[in-house]
N, C-alpha and C positions, 0 to 999 in steps of 0.2 A: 521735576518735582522732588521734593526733600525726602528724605527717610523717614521723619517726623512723618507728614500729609500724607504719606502711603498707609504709614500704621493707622490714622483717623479714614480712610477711603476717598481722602480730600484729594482734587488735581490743582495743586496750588504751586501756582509757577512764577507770580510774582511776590516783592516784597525780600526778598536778598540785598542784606544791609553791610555792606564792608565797611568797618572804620579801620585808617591805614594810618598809627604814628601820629595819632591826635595830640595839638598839643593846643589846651586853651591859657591865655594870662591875662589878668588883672590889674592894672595900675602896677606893671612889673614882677606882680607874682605870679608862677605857675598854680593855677587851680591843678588841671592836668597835664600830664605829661606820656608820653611814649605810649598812648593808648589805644592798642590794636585791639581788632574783634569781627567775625563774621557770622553771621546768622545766616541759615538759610529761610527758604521759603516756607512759612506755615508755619517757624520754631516761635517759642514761647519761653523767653530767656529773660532772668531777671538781676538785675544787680542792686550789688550786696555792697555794706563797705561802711566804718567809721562815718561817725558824723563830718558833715565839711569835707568828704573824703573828694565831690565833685563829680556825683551818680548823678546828680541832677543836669548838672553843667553838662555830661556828657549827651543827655537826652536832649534837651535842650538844643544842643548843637546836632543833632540828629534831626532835630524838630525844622532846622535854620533860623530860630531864634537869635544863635551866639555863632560869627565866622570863626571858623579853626583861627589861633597863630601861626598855626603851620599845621602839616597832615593834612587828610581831606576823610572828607564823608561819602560815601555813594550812596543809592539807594535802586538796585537794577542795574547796575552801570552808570549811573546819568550821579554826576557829583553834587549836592547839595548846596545852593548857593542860596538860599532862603527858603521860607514857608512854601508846602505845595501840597496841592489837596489829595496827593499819594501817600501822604504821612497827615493819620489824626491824632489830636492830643489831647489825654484825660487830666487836669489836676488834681491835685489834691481837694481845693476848691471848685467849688463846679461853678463858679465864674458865668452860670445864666442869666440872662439878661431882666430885672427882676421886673421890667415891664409891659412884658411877652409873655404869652400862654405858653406852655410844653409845647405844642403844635406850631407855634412861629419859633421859636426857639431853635426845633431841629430844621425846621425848616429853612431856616435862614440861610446857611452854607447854598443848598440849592439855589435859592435865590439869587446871591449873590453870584451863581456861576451862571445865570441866564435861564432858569429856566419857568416855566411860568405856576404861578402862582397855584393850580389846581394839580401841575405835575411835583410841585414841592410840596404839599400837603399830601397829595399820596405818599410819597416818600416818606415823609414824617411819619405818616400813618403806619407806614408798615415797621418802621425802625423802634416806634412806640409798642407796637405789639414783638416785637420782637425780643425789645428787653418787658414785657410784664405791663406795661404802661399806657395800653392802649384807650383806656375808658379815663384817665385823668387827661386826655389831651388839651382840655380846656379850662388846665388850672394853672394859677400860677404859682412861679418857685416859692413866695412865702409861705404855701401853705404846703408845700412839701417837705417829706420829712428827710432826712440826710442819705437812707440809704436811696430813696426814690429821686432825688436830685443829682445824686452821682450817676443812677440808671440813665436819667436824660442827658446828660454829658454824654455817656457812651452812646448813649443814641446819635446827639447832636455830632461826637464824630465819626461814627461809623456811616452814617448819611451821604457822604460823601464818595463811599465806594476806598477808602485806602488801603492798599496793600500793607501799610504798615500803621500799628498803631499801638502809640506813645503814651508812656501811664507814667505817670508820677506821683507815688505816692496815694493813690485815688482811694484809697480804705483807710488810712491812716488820723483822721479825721471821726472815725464812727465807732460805735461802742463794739465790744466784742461778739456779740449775738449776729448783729446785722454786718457785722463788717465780714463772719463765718457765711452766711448768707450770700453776701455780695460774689465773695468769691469763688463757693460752687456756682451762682448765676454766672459769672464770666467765663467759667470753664463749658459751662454749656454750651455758653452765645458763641464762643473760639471754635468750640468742635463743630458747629454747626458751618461757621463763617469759612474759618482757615485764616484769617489776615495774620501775617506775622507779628509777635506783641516784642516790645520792649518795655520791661515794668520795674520802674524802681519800688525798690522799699529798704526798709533798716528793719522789717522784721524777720526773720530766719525762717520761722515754720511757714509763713507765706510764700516764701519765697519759694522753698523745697515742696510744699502743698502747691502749688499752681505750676510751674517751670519745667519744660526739659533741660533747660542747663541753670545755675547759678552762677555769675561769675562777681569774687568776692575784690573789689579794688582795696588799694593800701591808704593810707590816710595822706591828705594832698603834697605835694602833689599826686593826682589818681593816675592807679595802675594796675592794669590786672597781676593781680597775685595768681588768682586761683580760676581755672574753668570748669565745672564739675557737671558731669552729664549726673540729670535725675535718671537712676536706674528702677524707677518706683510705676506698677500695673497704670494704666487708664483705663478709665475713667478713676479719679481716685479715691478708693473706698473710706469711706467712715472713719474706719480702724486704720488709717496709711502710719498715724503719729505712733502707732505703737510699733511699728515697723524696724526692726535690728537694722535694714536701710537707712531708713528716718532718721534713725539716733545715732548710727555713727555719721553720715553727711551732716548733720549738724552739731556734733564733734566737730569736723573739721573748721566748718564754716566762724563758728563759735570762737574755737581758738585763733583764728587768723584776725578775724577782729576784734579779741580782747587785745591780742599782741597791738597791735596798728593804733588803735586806740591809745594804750599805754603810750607806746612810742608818741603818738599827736600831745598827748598830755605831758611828758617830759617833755620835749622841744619847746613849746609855749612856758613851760616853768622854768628852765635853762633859759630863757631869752626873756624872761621876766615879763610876760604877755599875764 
């Protein structure tokens, strides 16, 4: 069990993610490069990093969406060689099926792993009430509204049981009220669950607001620059932004990605891009 899942009273023993010298490439470009990182069981780590930096690519390649060019992934020990229902993935778009109810929806993943139709609708049923959602089960996504569409994404992959699970970007899409909203709800739904998160974002206070660690990559090809343990109370209060913590971690975080940033925008203007 992780340090992290001690201090939440969690016994969370799977979900330990080693990425070892990841390298991914593009029609001959490195996206990333020399990209190591371990997570343990329960931790809640979010990466950070210039645009195009290849925060995505990395998840992605976690997800087994994109095979390493070289390096490898684990997840447990057991190397990543595609999709597995030990790792769920939230997008940015919540990608539901727009001719499904909520309740087929999350239900689906069950489904499709065998099991029958009254034991996937419970399932569904519990994972709907789990994020907030239990009385709209018999709507469909269009008439939901963006933060309640993202909820059933997290439903739809937490349904599955994954020890790990994969956010990209998933608030970055909504306005600032609901997307503050969204965020305390997933810290909740975490401290209750335990699964290990990996979450992209390019926002900073999100990132430092939800995470035990931040780790900031450099602009492509990606590479950890920076690993920063959050040294900030949980559950996290109201007031965390006004935090001398707060404000110097994102000091740091701040500067490492204007520098990278610059550096990406000189390159492409030295090379007349």
């Amino acid at each position: 069990m992780s340090a992290v899942a001690a201090r939440r009273n969690l016994r969370v023993t799977r979900g330990r993610v080693a990425i070892e010298r990841l390298e991914i490439r593009f029609g001959g470009q490195a996206a990333v490069a020399d990209f190591s990182l371990r997570v343990e069981p329960g931790e809640f780590v979010c990466l950070l990093g210039p645009s195009g930096c290849g925060k995505s690519t990395v998840l992605n390649s976690v997800a087994g969406f994109i095979p390493p060019s070289r390096g490898q992934v684990a997840v447990d020990g057991a190397v990543v060689t595609g999709p597995g229902p030990e790792r769920g993935m939230v997008f940015q778009q919540h990608s539901l099926f727009p001719w499904k109810t909520v309740r087929d929806n999350v239900a689906f993943g069950p489904r499709m792993q065998g099991r029958s139709k009254a034991e996937a609708d419970a399932l569904a049923r519990r994972y709907l009430d789990l994020v907030g959602l239990g009385s709209s089960a018999d709507r469909y996504p269009a008439t939901l509204s963006g933060g309640m569409a993202q909820r059933v994404g997290i439903a739809r992959a937490l349904v599955n049981h994954p020890s790990v699970l994969l956010m990209d970007e998933p608030f970055g899409a909504l306005d600032a009220q609901t997307r503050a909203i969204m965020q305390e709800s997933l810290l909740r739904l975490w401290s209750r669950i335990g699964n290990t998160v990996l979450f992209v974002t390019h926002d900073i206070d999100e990132a430092l607001f939800l995470s035990d660690r931040v780790v900031v990559m450099s602009a492509a090809p990606g590479r950890v620059l920076l690993d920063l343990t959050v040294d900030l109370p949980r559950p996290r209060p109201d007031d965390v932004f006004a935090d001398p913590a707060f404000a110097e971690h994102k000091r740091q975080c701040l500067k490492l990605i204007r520098q990278e940033s610059r550096r990406a925008f000189e390159f492409a203007d030295g090379a007349g891009i």
